[in-house]
N, C-alpha and C positions, 0 to 999 in steps of 0.2 A: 504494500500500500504506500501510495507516493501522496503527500500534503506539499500543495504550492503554494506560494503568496505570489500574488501577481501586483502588490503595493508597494509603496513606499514607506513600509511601516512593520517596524517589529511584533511578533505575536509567540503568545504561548497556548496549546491545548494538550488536553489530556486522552488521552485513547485507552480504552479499555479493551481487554481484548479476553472472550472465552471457548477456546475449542475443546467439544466434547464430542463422543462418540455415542450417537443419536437412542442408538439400540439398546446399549447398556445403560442410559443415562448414566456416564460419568464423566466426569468433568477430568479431559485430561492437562490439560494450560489455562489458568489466568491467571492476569497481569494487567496493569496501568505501566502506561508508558508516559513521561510529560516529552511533548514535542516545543523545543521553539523553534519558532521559524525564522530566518533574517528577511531582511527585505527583499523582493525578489528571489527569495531562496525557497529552497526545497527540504522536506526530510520525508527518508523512506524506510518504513517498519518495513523487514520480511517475516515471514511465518512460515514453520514447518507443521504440518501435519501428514500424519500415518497415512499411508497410499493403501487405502482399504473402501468400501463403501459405508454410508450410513454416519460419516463426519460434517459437524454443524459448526461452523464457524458464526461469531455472531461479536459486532464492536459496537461502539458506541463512543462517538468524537466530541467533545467540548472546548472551546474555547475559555481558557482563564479571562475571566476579568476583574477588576478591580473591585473594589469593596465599594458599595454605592453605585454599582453598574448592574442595570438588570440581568439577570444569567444568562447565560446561551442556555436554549437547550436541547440544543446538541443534533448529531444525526444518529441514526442508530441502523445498524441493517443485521439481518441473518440469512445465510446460505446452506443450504448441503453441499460438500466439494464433490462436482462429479467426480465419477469414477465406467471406468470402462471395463467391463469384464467380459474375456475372450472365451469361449469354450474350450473346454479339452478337446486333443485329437481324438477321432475315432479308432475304431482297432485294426481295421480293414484297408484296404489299395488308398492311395487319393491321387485322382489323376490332378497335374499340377498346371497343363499346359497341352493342346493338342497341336503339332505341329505339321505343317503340312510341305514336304520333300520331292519336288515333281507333282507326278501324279499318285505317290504313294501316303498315305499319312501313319504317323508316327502317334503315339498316344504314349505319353512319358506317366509312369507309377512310382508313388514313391512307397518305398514296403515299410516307411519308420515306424 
């Protein structure tokens, strides 16, 4: 996650961050991060989560303000991290490719 300032003025926020694994509900990461920002500047949290299905990442952003300044409050979002799941091979022939040689064709197996 990349936070930009596109001003001419200093800021500080707070980011919250909690990834848990949806299925078990358990909370595997949280943490507050304070971010400042300089003018024109950037800061970027990275985050690791486990490459598995059924992870919810979810933050919630705030700008510090000063005492007497009404609050921010805030952005907040939640995600499931996709996830891609392939099948196993089968146990049998897979043809991989049919190839054609002239006028003969060729049918390629692979025996794995």
């Amino acid at each position: 996650m990349t936070v930009s300032n596109r001003l001419n003025t200093h800021f500080e926020a707070m980011l919250s961050i909690s990834i848990k694994d949806a299925a078990l509900q358990k909370v595997i990461v949280q943490k507050t991060v304070r971010l400042p920002v300089r003018p024109f500047g950037q800061q970027t949290v990275r985050m690791s989560v486990p490459n598995r299905s059924g992870i919810e990442l979810s933050y919630t952003y705030k700008e510090v303000r000063p005492a007497g300044v009404r609050p921010d409050e805030g952005i907040s979002a939640r995600q499931t991290v996709p996830f891609i799941l392939t099948p196993k091979p089968g146990e049998g022939p897979v043809s991989t490719a049919p190839l054609f040689l002239g006028r003969t064709r060729v049918l390629l197996l692979c025996l794995g």
